[in-house]
Each structure stands twice: as C-alpha cells, then as structure tokens.
C-alpha positions in Angstrom: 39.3 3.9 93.0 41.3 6.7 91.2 38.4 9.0 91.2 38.3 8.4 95.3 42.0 8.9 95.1 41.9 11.8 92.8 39.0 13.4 94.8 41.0 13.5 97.9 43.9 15.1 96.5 42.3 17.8 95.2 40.1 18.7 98.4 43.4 18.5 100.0 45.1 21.2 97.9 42.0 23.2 98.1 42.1 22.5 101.7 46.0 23.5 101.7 45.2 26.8 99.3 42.3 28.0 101.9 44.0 27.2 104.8 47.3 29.2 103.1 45.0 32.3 102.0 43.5 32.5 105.9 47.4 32.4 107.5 49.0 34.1 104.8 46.5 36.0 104.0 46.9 39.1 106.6 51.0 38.7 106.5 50.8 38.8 102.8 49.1 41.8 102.8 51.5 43.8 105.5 54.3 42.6 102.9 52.8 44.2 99.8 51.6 47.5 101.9 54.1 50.3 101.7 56.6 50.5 104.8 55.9 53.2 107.1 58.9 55.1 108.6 59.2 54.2 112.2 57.7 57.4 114.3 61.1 58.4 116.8 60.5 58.1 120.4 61.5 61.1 121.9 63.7 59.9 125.8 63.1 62.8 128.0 65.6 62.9 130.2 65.9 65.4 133.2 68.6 67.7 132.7 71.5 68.0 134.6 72.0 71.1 136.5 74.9 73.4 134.6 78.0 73.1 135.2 79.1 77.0 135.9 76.2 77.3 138.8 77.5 74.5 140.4 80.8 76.0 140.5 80.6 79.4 139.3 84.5 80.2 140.5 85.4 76.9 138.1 87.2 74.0 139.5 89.8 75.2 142.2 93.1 73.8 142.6 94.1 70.7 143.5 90.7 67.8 144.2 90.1 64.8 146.3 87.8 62.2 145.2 86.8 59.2 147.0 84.7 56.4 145.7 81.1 56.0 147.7 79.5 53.5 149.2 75.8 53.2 149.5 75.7 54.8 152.7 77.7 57.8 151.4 75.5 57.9 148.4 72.0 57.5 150.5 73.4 61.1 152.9 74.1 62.5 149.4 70.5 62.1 148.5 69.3 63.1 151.5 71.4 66.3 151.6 70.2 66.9 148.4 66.6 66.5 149.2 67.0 68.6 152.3 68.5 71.5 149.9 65.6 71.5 147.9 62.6 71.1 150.9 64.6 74.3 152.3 63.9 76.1 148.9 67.9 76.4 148.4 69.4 75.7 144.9 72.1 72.9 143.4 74.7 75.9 144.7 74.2 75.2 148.2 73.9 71.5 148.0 77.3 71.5 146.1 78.2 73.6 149.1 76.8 71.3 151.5 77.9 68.0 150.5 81.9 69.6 150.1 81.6 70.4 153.9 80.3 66.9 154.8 82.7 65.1 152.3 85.5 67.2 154.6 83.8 66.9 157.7 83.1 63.1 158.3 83.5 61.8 154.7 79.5 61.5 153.9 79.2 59.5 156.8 76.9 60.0 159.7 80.0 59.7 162.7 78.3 59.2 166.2 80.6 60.2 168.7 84.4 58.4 168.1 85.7 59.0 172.0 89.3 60.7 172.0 89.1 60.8 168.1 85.9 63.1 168.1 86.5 67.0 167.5 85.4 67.4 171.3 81.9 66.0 171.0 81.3 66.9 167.3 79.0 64.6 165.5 76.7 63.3 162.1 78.0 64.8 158.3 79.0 68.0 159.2 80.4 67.4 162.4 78.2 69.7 164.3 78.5 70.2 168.3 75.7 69.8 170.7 77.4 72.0 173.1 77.3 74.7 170.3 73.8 75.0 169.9 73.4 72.7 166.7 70.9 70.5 168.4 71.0 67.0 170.6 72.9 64.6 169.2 70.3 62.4 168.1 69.5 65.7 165.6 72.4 66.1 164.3 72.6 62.8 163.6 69.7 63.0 161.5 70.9 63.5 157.8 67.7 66.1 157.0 68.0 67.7 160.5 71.9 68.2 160.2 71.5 69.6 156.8 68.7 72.0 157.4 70.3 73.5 160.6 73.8 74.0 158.1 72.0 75.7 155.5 70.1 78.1 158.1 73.4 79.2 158.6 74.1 79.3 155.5 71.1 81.2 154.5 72.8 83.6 157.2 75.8 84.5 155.2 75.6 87.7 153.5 76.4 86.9 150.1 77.5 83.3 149.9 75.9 82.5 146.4 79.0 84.8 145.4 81.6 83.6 147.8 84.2 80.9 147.1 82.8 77.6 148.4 85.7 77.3 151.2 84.8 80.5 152.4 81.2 80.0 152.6 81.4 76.8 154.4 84.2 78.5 156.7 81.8 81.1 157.8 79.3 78.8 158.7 81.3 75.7 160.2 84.2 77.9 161.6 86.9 75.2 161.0 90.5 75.2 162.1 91.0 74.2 158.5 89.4 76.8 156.8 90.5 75.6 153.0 89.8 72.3 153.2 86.8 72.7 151.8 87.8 73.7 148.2 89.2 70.3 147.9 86.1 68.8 147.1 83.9 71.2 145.3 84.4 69.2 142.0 83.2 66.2 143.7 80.4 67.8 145.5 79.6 69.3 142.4 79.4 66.0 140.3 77.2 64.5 142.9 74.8 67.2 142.9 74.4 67.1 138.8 73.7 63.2 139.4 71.1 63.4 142.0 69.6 66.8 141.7 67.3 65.8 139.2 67.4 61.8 139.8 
C-alpha cells in the first residue's frame, strides 16, 4: 500500500514539474532573455499655423474674447473650411472670423426686426439689398464666407494691411476699428482648427 501511495506521489510531482515546465516554460524564458529598449512612438501631430502670419502686425491694443458655444465653434469651422476651398491662407480666415466675431458674434443672425442693421443678415451681416446675395445665401455659412473673401481677394494689398482695415474695405462699417478687437481671438481659432 505505500508503494501505491508512493507511486502516486511521485507521478504527481512529475505531473506538477511537466505541467510547471509547459506554463512556465515560455515566461521563464522572456525573464532570462535580455530586455529590449522599448522602440519610441513618434505622435505626429499637425502643426499649428505660426503665430506671426496669423497676425503679422502682432496683437493690437486692447482684445475681446468671448467663450463659444458649439454653434459659434461649428461657423468657425465652416469659415475656416470655406478659406481653404477658396485657396486663401490662415491670414484671411483670421481676417474673416474677426469680422464675423464683430458682426453677429459667430452666429448666423436671420433678420432681428428693428434690431437688424436695415436688413443685414448671417456672420457677417451682409445685405441682400447690397448685392451680397438672397437671404437664404447669406445665411449659408460657406456661401456668406466665400462672397466676403471675393471681396476680400478684391483688396489691393490686404495680406499687408492691418486686419481692421482690411475688413473695413470690404464690409464698409460705421465702426471701422472694431475689428482689431478681436484679431487675437480670431487668430487663436484659426491655429486650432486650421489644421484640426
């Protein structure tokens, strides 16, 4: 009966051993192999467009900021997205979303009854009965932008202009320097979405 007894044990710690060598076998030899340096994962991130051609006057006087909703952010992107399907560079959008963030705030204003700028309308404010378009045009965030860069694109020289100037010439505001107010902010924007 010992023998029986004896017999098992050792097929079970032969069993234990071979079982052991079979699990361990594969983790014991990662252990005892030499560590290999971790290969670094390069994080490409797109880069953000530079600071001086975004404002290439620097950062005027005094700045308004406000904080952005998810509508004001969505006519962001679109005005940036309209910039670059008219071939125009981060300058104009900067441009661009200034004149819409003094205009109507980044948001696409239908007409407000005695508050409207006679029957100016949409992000820049732009008048039907000026030849920007219908209203349901100018109310279109691409549509609105492209028609203000065409007359941007019409400005002799407005890549080398002070923004407030530039935007003047094209919206013809009875508040011609309001617009340098919010070149910083425009600016901002434009290095977050340009490349997002």
């Amino acid at each position: 009966m010992n023998t029986k007894l004896l017999r098992k044990s050792v097929l079970g710690v032969a069993g234990l051993a071979f079982a052991g060598g079979v699990v361990g076998g594969p983790v014991g030899a990662a252990l005892d192999s030499p560590a290999h340096a971790a290969t670094p994962v390069a994080v490409v991130q797109a880069e953000k467009p530079d600071t001086g051609k975004l404002m290439p006057h620097g950062e005027p006087g005094s700045q308004s900021r406000i904080p952005l909703n998810a509508e004001q952010t969505a006519n962001v992107k679109a005005i940036v997205e309209a910039t670059k399907k008219a071939g125009m560079d981060e300058r104009a959008a900067v441009v661009a979303i200034a004149t819409s963030l003094q205009e109507s705030k980044l948001e696409n204003l239908g007409h407000l009854g005695d508050r409207n700028d006679h029957d100016s309308q949409g992000l820049f404010q732009q008048r039907p009965s000026s030849g920007w378009g219908t209203v349901e045009q100018i109310t279109d965030p691409e549509y609105s932008t492209t028609a203000f860069l065409k007359g941007l694109k019409q400005v002799d020289g407005w890549q080398d202009m002070p923004l407030t100037e530039a935007a003047q010439t094209v919206q013809v505001s009875a508040y011609p320097d309001h617009y340098a107010q919010w070149e910083k902010q425009a600016a901002d924007l434009v290095a977050e979405h340009w490349n997002s």
